[in-house]
C-alpha positions as CSV (number, residue, x, y, z in Angstrom):
1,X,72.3,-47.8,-12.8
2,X,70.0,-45.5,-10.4
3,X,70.5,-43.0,-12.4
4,X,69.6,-44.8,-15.9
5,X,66.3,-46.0,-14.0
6,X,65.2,-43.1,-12.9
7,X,65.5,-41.7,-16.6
8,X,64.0,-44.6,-18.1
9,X,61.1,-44.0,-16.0
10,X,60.9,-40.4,-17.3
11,X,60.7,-41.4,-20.9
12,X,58.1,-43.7,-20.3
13,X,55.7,-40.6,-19.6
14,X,57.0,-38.4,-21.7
15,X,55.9,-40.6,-24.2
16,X,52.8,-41.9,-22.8
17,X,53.9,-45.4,-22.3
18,X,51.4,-47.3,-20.4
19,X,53.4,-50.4,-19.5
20,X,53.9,-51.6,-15.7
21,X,56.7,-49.4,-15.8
22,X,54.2,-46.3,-16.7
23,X,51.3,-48.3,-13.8
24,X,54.6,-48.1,-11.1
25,X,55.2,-44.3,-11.5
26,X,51.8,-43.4,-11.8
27,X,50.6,-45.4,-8.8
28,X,54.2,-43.9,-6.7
29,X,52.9,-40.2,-7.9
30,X,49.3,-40.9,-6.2
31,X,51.1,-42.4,-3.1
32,X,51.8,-38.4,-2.5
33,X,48.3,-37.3,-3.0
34,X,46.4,-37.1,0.6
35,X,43.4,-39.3,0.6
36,X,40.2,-37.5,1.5
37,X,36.6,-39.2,1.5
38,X,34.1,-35.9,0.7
39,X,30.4,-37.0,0.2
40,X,28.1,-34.6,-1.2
41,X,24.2,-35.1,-0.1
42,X,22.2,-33.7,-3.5
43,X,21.7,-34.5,-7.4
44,X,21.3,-31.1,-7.8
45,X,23.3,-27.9,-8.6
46,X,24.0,-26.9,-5.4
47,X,26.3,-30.0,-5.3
48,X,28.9,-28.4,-8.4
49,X,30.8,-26.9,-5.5
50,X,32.2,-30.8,-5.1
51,X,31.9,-31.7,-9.0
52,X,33.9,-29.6,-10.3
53,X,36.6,-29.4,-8.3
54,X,36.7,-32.8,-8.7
55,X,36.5,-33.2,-12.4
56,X,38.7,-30.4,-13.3
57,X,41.6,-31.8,-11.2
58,X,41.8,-29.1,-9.0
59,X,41.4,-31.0,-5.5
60,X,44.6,-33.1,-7.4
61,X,45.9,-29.6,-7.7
62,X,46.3,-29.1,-4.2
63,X,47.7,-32.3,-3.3
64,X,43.9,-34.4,-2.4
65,X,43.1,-37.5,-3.9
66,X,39.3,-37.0,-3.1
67,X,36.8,-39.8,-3.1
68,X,33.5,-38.3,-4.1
69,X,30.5,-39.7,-2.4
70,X,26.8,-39.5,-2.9
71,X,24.6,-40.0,0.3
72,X,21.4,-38.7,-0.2
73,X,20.0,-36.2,2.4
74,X,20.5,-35.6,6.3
75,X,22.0,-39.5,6.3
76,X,25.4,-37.7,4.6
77,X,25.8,-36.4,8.3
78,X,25.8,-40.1,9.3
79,X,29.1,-40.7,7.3
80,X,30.6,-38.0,9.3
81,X,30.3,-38.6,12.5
82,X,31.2,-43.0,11.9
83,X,34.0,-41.4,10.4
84,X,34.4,-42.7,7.0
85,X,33.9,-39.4,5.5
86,X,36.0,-36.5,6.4
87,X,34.4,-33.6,5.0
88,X,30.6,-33.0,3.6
89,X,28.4,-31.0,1.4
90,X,25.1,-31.1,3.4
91,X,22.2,-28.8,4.9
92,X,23.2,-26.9,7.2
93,X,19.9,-27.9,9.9
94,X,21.7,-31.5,9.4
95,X,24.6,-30.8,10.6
96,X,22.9,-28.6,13.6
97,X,20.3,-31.5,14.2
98,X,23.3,-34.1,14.6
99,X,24.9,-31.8,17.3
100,X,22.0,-30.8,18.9
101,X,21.8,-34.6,19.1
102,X,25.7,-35.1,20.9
103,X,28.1,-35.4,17.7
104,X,31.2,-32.9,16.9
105,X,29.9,-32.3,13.4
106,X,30.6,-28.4,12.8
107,X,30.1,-26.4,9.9
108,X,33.2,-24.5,8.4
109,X,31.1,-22.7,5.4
110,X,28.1,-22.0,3.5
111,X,27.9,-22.3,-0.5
112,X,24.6,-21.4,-0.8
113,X,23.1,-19.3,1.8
114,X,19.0,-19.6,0.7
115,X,16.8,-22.2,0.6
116,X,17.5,-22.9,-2.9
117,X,14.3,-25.0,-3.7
118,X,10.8,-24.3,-4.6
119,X,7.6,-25.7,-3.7
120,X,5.8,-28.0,-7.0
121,X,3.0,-29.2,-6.9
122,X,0.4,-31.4,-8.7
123,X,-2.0,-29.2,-11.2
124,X,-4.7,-29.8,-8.9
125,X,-3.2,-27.8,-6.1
126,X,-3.6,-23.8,-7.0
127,X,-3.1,-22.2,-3.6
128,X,-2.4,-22.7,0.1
129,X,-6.2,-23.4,0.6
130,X,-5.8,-26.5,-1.2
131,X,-2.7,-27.7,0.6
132,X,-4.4,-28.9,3.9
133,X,-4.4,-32.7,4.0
134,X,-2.7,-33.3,1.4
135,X,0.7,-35.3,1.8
136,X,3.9,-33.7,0.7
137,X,7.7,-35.7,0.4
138,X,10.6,-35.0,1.6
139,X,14.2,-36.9,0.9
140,X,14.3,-37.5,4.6
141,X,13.5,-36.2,7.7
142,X,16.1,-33.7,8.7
143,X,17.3,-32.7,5.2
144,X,16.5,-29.4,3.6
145,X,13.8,-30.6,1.7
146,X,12.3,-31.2,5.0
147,X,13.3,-27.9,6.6
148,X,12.4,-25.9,3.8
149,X,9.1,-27.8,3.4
150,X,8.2,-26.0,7.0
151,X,9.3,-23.3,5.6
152,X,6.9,-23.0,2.7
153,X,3.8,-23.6,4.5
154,X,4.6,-21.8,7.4
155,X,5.0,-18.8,5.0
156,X,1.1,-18.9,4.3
157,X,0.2,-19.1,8.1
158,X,-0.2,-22.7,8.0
159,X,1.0,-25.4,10.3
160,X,3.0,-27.9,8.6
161,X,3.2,-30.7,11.9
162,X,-0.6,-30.5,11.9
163,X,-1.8,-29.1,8.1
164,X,0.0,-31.8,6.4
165,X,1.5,-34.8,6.0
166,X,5.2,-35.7,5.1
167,X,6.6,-39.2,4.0
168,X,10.4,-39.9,2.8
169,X,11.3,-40.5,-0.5
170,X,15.0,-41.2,-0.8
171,X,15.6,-38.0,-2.6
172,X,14.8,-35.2,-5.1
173,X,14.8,-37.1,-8.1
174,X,12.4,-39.4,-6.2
175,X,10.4,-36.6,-5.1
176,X,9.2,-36.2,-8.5
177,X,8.5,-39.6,-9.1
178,X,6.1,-39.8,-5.8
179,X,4.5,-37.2,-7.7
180,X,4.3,-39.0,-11.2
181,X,3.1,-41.8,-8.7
182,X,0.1,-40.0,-7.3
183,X,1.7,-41.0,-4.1
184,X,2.4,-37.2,-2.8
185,X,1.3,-33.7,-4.0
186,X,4.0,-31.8,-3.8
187,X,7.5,-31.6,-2.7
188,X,10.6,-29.2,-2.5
189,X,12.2,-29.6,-6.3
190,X,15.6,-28.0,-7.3
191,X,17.1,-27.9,-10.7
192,X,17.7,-29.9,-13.0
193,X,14.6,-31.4,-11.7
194,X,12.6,-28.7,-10.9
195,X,12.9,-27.6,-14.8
196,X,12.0,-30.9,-15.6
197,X,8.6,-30.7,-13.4
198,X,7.9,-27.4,-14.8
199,X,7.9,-28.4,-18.3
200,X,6.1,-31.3,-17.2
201,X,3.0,-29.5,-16.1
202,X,3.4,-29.4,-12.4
203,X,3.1,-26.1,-10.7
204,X,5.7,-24.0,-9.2
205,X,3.8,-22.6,-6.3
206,X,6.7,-21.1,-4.1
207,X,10.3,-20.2,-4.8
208,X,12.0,-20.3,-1.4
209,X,15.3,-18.4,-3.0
210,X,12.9,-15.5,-3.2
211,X,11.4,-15.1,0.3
212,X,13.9,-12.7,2.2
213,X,15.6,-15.5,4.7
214,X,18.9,-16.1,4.8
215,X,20.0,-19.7,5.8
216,X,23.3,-22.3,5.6
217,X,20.8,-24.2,3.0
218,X,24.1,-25.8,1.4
219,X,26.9,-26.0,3.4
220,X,30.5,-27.5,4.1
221,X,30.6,-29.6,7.6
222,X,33.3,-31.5,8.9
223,X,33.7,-32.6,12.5
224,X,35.8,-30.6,15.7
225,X,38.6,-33.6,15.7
226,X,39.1,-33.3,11.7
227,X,39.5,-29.7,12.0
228,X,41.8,-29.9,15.0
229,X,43.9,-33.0,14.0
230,X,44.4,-32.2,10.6
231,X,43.9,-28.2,9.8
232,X,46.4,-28.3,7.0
233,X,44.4,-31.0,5.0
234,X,41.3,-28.3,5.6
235,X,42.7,-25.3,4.0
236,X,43.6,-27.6,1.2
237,X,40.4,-28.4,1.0
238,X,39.1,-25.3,1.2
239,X,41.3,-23.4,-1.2
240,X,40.2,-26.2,-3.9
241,X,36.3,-25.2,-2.9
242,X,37.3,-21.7,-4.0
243,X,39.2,-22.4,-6.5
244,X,36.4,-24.7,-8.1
245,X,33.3,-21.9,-7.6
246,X,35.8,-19.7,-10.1
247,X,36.3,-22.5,-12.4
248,X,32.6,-23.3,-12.4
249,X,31.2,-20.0,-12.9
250,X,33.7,-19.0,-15.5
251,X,33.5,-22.1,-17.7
252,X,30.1,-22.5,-18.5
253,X,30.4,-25.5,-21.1
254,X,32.4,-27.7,-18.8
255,X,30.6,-26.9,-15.9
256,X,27.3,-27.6,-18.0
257,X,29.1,-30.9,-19.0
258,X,30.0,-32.1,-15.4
259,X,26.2,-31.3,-14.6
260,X,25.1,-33.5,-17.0
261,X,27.4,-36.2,-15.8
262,X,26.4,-35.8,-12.5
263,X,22.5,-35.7,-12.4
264,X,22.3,-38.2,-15.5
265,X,20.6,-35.8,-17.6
266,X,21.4,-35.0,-21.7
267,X,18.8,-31.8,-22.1
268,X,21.2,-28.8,-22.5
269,X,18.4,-26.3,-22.1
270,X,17.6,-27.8,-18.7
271,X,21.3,-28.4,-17.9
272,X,22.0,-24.4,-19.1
273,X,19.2,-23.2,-16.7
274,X,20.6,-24.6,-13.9
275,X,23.8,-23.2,-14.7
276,X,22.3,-20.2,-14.6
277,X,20.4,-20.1,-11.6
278,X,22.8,-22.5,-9.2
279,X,26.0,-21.7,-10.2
280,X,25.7,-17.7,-11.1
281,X,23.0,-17.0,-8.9
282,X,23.2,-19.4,-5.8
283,X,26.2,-20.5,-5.4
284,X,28.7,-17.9,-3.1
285,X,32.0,-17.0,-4.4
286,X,33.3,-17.1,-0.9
287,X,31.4,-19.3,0.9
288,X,31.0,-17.8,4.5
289,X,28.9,-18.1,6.9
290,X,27.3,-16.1,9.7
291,X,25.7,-16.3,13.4
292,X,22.8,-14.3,12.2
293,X,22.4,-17.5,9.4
294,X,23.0,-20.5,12.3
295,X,20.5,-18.5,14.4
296,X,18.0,-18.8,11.3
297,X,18.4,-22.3,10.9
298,X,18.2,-23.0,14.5
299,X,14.6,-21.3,14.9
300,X,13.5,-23.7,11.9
301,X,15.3,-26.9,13.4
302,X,13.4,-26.2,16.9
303,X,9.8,-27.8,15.3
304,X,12.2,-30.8,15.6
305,X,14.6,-30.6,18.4
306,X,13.6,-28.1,21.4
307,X,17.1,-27.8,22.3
308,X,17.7,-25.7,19.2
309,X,15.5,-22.7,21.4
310,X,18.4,-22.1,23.8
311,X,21.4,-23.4,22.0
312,X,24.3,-20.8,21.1
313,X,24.2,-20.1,17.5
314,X,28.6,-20.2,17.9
315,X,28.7,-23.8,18.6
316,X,27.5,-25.2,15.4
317,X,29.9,-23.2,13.1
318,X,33.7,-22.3,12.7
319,X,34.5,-19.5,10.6
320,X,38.5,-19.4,11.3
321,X,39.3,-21.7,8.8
322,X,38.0,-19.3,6.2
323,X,39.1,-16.4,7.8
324,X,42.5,-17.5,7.8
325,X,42.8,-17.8,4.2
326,X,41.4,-14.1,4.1
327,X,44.3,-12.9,5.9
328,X,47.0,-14.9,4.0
329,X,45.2,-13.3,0.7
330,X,43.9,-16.1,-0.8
331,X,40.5,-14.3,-1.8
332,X,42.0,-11.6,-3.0
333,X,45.0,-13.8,-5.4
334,X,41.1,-15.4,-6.8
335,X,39.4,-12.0,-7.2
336,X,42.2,-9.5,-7.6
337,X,40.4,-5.9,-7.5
């Protein structure tokens, strides 16, 4: 009788049956999956890394039944360290601010390793000159948009605590809408939306990507206990993150597709440019990351936090995990020489 259920169970999904009988085995097949809550912190390209992974069943592939979360900005690190998120796509001066502030939050890898953002503004503004006074958004204080923000005007010799002025706006999307608004100037825009703004009318003033400074501007955080308690469940995670750059950058129409999804947007040129530039250009194929990168972000995070001056760049980050799939070949079974 065991034996004639257990076959009876197989026929019902060989056949596609989708009876309670179908519901029982499907639900008793998920039961094996590891639950994993990931939230990702950007409508943007830079947050395919988690998308696709997702969408193309490879986090399923490696046993994770990943929750996908969006939390916009530094308040991702939040989710983290209440612990109903175990891993996050973030900026890396997040996840330095929030230790430099007591959590355990610790980076584990970089996708993107620029600031991969550039600085739009209204017609109006045409140079640094006409920057001074002006108020500028960011998604909130912390985030990248806010770090990078510093960046930009302190790459024309200008002080951005005392030069400007900076309100939050929820998000990237939202930063363009200030704009439309005429409640802000200018903000840090990345695609799809800063191809949007540029056909739009709104000038592209600075392209952060371009200045030579290397920086965790996306990157994977999780916290000390998750990567001591549960280090199998990492390198799951991990391999998937690999696994899911190659997918992305090697299937360009469902990549495009899951963009679309994702940021809510139907224009395939503007979709296909962001492919281009996020996912070929941006995006790392092994996403490490380096002291001489931590040390970068800390210099920029100590206009907020004076603790960054003195702080050792090794206590923010944890490159083992990566490392360790190095040595076991994993990067080389991806990207055979």
């Amino acid at each position: 009788m065991k034996l004639a259920k257990i076959s009876f169970a197989a026929l019902l999904l060989l056949f596609g049956f989708h009876g309670p009988a179908a519901t029982w085995t499907q639900a008793a097949a998920a039961a094996e999956l590891e639950r994993l809550n990931v939230v990702y912190s950007s409508i943007a390209g830079a947050s395919v890394s988690t998308w696709v992974p997702k969408e193309a069943g490879i986090y399923r592939k490696y046993g994770l039944d990943v929750n996908l979360i969006y939390v916009a900005g530094s308040l991702a690190i939040a989710t983290l360290v209440s612990g109903d998120t175990h891993m996050a796509q973030v900026s890396g001066a997040a996840a330095i601010l929030s230790r430099l502030g007591g959590s355990d939050v610790k980076l584990v890898g970089a996708t993107i390793n620029v600031i991969p953002m550039s600085l739009v503004t209204t017609p109006d503004i045409t140079g640094p000159e006409d920057i001074k006074g002006k108020t500028f958004g960011v998604s909130r204080f912390g985030s990248l948009t806010d770090l990078g923000l510093q960046k930009a005007i302190s790459e024309w010799g200008l002080d951005p605590a005392k030069d400007i002025k900076m309100i939050q706006t929820g998000g990237v999307p939202e930063n363009l809408l200030f704009m439309q608004q005429g409640v802000i100037k200018g903000a840090l825009l990345s695609s799809p939306t800063l191809d949007k703004a540029k056909e739009m009318g709104y000038r592209e003033l600075l392209n952060l990507a371009d200045i030579k400074f290397r920086y965790p501007g996306t990157a994977l955080a999780t916290t000390d206990s998750f990567i001591k308690n549960r280090p199998q469940t990492l390198k799951k995670f991990l391999m998937a993150t690999l696994e899911g750059i190659k997918y992305a950058k090697s299937n360009p129409d469902f990549t495009i597709k899951v963009l679309g999804k994702y940021t809510r947007t139907s224009d395939t040129k503007l979709l296909t440019s962001t492919f281009q530039t996020y996912v070929l250009r941006y995006i790392q194929n092994i996403p490490t990351i380096s002291s001489s990168e931590i040390e970068a972000a800390l210099q920029e995070v100590a206009a907020r936090n004076p603790k960054a001056k003195s702080a050792d760049p090794r206590q923010f980050y944890d490159p083992a995990p990566l490392e360790q799939l190095a040595k076991e070949g994993f990067m080389n079974q991806l990207y055979p020489r």
